[in-house]
C-alpha positions as CSV (number, residue, x, y, z in Angstrom):
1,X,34.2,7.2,-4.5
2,X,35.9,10.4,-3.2
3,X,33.3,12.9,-2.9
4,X,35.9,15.7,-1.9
5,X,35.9,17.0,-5.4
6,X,32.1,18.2,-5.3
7,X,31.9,19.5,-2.3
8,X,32.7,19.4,1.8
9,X,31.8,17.9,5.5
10,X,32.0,20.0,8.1
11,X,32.8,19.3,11.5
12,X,29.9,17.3,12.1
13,X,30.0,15.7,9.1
14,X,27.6,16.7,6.7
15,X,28.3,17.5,2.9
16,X,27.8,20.4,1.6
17,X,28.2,21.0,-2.1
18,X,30.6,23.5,-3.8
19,X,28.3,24.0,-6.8
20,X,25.8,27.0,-6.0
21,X,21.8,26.4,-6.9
22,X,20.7,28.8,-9.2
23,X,17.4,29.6,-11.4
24,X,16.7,28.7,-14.8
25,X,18.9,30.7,-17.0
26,X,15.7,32.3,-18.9
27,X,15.4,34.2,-15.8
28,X,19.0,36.0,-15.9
29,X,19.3,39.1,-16.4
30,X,20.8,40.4,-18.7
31,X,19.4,37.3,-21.5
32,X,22.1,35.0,-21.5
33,X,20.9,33.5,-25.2
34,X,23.9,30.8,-25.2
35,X,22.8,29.8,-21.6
36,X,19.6,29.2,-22.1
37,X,20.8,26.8,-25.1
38,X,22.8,24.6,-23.1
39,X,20.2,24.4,-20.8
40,X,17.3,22.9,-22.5
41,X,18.4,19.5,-23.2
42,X,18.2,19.4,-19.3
43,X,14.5,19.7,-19.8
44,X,14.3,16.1,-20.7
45,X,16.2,14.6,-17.8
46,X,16.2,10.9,-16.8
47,X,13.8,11.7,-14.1
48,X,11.5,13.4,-16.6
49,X,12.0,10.6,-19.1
50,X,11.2,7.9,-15.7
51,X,7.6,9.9,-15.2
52,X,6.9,10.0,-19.2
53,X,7.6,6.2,-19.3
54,X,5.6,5.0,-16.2
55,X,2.9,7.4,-17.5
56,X,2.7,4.9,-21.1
57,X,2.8,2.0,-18.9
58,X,0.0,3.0,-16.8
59,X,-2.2,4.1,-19.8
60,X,-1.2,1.1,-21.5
61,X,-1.2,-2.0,-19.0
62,X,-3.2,-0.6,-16.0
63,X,-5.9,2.2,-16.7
64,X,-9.2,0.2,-18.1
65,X,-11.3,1.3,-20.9
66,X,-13.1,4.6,-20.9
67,X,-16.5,2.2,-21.0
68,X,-15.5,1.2,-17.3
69,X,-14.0,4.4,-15.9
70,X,-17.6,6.0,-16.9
71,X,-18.9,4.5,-13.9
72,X,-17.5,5.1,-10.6
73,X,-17.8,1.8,-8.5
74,X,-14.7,0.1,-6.3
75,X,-13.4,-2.6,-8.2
76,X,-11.3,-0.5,-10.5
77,X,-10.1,2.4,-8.3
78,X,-8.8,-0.9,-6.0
79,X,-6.9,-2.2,-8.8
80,X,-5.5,1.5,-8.8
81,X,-4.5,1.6,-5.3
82,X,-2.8,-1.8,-5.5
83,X,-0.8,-1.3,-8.6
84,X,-0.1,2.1,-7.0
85,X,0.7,0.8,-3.8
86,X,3.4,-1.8,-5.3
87,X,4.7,0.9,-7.7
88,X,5.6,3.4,-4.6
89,X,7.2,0.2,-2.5
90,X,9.2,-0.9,-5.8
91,X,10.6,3.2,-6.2
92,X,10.6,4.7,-2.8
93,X,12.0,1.3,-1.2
94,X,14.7,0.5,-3.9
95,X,16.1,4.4,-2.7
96,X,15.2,3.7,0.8
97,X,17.1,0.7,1.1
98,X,19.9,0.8,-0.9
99,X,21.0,4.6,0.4
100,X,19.7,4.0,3.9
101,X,19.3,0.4,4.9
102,X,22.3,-1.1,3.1
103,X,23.8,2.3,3.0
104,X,25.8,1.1,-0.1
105,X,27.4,5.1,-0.5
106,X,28.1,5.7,3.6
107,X,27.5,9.1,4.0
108,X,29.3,10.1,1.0
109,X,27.3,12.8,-0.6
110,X,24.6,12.7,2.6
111,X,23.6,16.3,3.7
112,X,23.0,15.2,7.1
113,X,25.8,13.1,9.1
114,X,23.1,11.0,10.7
115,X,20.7,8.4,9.4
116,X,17.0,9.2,10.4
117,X,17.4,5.2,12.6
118,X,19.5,6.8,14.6
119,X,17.2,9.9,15.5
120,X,14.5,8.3,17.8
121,X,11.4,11.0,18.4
122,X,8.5,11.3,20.0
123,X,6.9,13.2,17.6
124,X,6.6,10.2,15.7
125,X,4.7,7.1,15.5
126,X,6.3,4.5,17.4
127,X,8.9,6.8,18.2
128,X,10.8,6.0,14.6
129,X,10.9,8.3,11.1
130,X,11.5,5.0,9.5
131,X,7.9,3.5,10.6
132,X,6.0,6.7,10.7
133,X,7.0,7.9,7.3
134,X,6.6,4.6,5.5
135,X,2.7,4.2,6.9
136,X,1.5,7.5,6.4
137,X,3.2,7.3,2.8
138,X,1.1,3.8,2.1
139,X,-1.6,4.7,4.5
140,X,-2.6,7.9,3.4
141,X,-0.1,9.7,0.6
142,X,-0.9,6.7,-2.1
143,X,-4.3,6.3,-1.1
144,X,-4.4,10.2,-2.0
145,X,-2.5,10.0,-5.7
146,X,-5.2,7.1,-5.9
147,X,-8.5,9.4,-5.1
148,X,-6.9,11.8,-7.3
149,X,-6.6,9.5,-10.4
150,X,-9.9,8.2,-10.2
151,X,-11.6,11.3,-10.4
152,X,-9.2,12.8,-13.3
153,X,-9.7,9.5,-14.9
154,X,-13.4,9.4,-14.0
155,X,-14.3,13.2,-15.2
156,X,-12.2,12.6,-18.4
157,X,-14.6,9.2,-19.5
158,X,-17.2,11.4,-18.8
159,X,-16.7,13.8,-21.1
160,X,-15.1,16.5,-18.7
161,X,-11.8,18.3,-19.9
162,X,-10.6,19.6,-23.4
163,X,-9.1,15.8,-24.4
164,X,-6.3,16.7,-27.2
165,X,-5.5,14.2,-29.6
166,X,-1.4,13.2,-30.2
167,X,-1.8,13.3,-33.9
168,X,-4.0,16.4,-34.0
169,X,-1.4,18.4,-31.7
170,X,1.9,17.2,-31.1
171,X,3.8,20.1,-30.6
172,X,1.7,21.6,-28.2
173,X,1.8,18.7,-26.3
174,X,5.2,17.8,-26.5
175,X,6.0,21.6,-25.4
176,X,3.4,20.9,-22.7
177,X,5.4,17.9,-21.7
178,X,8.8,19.0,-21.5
179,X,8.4,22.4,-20.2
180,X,4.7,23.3,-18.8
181,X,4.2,20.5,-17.2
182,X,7.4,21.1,-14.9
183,X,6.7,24.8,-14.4
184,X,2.9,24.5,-13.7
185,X,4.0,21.7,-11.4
186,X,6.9,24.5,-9.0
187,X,3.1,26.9,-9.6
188,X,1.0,24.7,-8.1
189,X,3.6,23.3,-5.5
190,X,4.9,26.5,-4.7
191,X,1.4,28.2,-3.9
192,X,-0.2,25.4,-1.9
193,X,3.2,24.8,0.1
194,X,3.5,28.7,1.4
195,X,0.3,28.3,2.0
196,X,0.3,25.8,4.1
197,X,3.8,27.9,5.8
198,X,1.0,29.7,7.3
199,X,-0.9,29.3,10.3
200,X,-2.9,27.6,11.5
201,X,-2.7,25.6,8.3
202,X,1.0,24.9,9.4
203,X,0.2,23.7,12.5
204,X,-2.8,21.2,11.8
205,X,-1.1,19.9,8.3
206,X,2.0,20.8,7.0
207,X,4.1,19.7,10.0
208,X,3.6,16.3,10.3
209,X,5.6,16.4,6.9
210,X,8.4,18.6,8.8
211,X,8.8,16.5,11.6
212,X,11.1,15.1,9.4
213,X,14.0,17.6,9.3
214,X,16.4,14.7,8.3
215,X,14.2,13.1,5.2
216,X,15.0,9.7,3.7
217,X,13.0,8.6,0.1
218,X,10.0,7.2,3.0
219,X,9.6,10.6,4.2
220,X,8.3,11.6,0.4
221,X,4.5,11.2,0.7
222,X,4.4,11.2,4.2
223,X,2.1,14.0,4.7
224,X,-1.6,14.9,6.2
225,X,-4.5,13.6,4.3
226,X,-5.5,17.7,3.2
227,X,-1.7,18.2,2.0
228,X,-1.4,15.1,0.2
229,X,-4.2,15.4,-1.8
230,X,-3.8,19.3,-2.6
231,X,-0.2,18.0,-3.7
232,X,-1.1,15.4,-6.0
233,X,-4.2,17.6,-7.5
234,X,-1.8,19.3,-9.8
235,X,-2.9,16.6,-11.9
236,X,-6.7,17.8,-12.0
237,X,-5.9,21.4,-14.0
238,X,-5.6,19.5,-16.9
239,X,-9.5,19.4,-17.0
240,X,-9.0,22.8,-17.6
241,X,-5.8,23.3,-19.9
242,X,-6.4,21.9,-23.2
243,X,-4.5,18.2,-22.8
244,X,-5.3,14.5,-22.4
245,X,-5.4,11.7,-20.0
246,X,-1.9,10.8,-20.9
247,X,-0.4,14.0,-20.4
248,X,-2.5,14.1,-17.4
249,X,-1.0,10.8,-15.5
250,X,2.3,12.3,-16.9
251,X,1.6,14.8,-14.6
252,X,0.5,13.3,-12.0
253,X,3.6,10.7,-12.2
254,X,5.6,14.2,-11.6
255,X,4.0,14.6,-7.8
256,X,3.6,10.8,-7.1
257,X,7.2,9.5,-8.1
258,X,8.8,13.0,-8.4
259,X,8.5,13.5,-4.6
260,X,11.7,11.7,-4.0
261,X,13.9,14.1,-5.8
262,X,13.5,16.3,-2.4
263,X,14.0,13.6,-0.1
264,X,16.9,11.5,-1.1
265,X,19.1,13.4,1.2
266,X,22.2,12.8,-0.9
267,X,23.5,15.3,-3.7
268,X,24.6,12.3,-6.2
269,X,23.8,8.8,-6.2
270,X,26.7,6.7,-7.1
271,X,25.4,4.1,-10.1
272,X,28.4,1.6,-10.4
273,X,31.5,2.1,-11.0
274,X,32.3,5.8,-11.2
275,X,29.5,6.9,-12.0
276,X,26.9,9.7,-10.7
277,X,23.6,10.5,-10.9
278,X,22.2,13.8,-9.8
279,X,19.9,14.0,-7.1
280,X,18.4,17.6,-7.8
281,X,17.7,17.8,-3.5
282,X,19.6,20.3,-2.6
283,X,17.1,22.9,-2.5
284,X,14.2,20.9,-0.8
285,X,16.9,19.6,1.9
286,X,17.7,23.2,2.1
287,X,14.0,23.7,3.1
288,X,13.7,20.5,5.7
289,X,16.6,22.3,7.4
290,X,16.0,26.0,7.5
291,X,11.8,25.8,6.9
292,X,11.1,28.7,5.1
293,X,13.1,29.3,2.1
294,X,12.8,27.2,-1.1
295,X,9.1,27.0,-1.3
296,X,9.1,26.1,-4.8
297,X,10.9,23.3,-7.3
298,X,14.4,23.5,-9.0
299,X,13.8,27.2,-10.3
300,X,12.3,26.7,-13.5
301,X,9.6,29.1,-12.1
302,X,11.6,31.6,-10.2
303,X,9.3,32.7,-7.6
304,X,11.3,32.0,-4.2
305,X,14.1,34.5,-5.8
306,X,11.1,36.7,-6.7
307,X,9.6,37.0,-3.3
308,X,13.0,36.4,-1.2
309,X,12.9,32.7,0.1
310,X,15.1,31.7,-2.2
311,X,18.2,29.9,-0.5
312,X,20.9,28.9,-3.5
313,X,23.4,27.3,-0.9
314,X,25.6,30.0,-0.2
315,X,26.7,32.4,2.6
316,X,25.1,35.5,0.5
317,X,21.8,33.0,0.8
318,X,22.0,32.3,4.8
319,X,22.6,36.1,5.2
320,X,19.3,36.9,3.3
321,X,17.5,33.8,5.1
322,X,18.8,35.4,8.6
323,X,18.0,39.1,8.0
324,X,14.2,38.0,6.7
325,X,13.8,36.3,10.0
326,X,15.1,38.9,12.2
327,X,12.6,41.7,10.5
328,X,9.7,38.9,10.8
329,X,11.1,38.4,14.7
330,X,10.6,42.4,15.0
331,X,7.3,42.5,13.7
332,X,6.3,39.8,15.8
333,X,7.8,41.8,18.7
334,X,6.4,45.0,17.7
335,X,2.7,43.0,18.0
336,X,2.8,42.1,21.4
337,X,3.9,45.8,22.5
């Protein structure tokens, strides 16, 4: 597979794609009606339809009855963790070692020329991104999805939340699906992630998480205990929105498996043959590189472009992302005087 058509290496080696990122087209202006119709269907991608489908088999096959998620005890938040746990090894490693162990594409399509093996580091565990990202992700970013479903799926059999019913309101809940849950999820990511840009919150959580500037699918839920669970308790608004368990582990399912699409590290995945499959990290490997622009998702919420993090790729994009850290240099400067 020639990658040369999409985009180009530079000296060192690492691809950089020709395509520009830009925001969802309901933001343009002036309304670009015709835009905004091609670009709906792209609301129900194949990673959106992945997340709706695991959400049906966990309601399904794995969740138990509301009569046993009424009462909190540990037999059924263990059967959770473990189905959880062997969900996040089946995803994350099928990525992890097929783009990075086996590394069945070379760097074709990889952002950065190296593979985190070859980047030894003190600042992590055993000296290895490899290691460190893969325990903290079982160790501490599952166990956090885990605490999180339990008490959505615990308040819920309890009576908590406004629980919707699919044959009552489907078209609330189908436009819930397909386009509020993906904004509310850039809201809720955005606002806890800048936050967390900000010391000392930045310091003591968020960059254990950066330590990886070169991220692999491991590095996805590889986080501090306070980040991980703030991430994943997107999930928990939908005690307040008017919705439903399902839609609720539909969400959830967006953080907990959706946290790759940042992380692969490659802008397409070849999928036999000549065919390609969109990776949609551009913007979060953007982030990982340059730490503070794209705070936020894809742009289906604009707020980087609204508050000036936004990075789309280009030259016009480094210049902004220089000239706001030169004025933040100066007023760090004009502090200290």
């Amino acid at each position: 597979m020639d990658d040369s058509a999409f985009g180009s290496h530079n000296k060192r080696g690492d691809f950089k794609p020709f395509a520009l990122r830009e925001v969802a087209p309901i933001w343009h202006w002036p309304p670009q009606p015709m835009k905004v119709l091609k670009w709906l269907p792209s609301l129900l991608s194949a990673w959106t339809a992945f997340h709706m489908a695991t959400a049906l088999v966990w309601w399904f096959f794995v969740v138990p009855d509301m009569a046993t998620l009424k009462t909190l005890t540990w037999q059924w938040p263990l059967v959770l963790l473990v189905v959880n746990w062997v969900a996040a090894a089946l995803w994350y490693g099928a990525f992890e070692w097929r783009l990075y162990a086996k590394r069945a594409q070379g760097n074709r399509f990889k952002y950065h020329h190296k593979f985190p093996s070859q980047q030894p580091s003190d600042v992590f565990w055993f000296k290895s991104q490899n290691i460190d990202n893969a325990l903290r992700s079982f160790l501490i970013g599952v166990p956090c999805w885990t605490a999180v479903q339990v008490i959505l799926l615990w308040a819920y059999a309890n009576g908590w939340g406004l629980w919707l019913s699919w044959d009552e309101h489907p078209v609330w809940l189908v436009f819930f699906a397909l386009v509020l849950a993906p904004a509310w999820h850039e809201l809720h990511f955005f606002c806890i992630h800048w936050l967390l840009h900000q010391e000392p919150f930045y310091k003591w959580i968020h960059s254990i998480h950066h330590n990886s500037v070169n991220p692999s699918p491991i590095s996805s839920l590889s986080m501090h205990p306070v980040e991980a669970f703030c991430y994943h308790a997107v999930a928990l608004w939908h005690l307040v929105f008017p919705s439903n368990p399902l839609m609720a582990l539909y969400q959830l399912h967006m953080a907990s498996f959706g946290a790759i699409n940042g992380h692969i590290g490659f802008e397409k995945i070849e999928w036999g043959g000549s065919r390609l499959f969109d990776s949609h990290a551009y913007l979060h490997y953007l982030h990982h590189k340059h730490f503070d622009v794209n705070f936020g998702g894809d742009g289906l919420v604009a707020l980087d472009q609204w508050l000036g993090s936004w990075h789309d790729g280009s030259p016009e994009g480094e210049r902004r992302m220089q000239e706001r850290y030169e004025a933040k240099l100066a007023r760090m400067n004009a502090g200290k005087s």
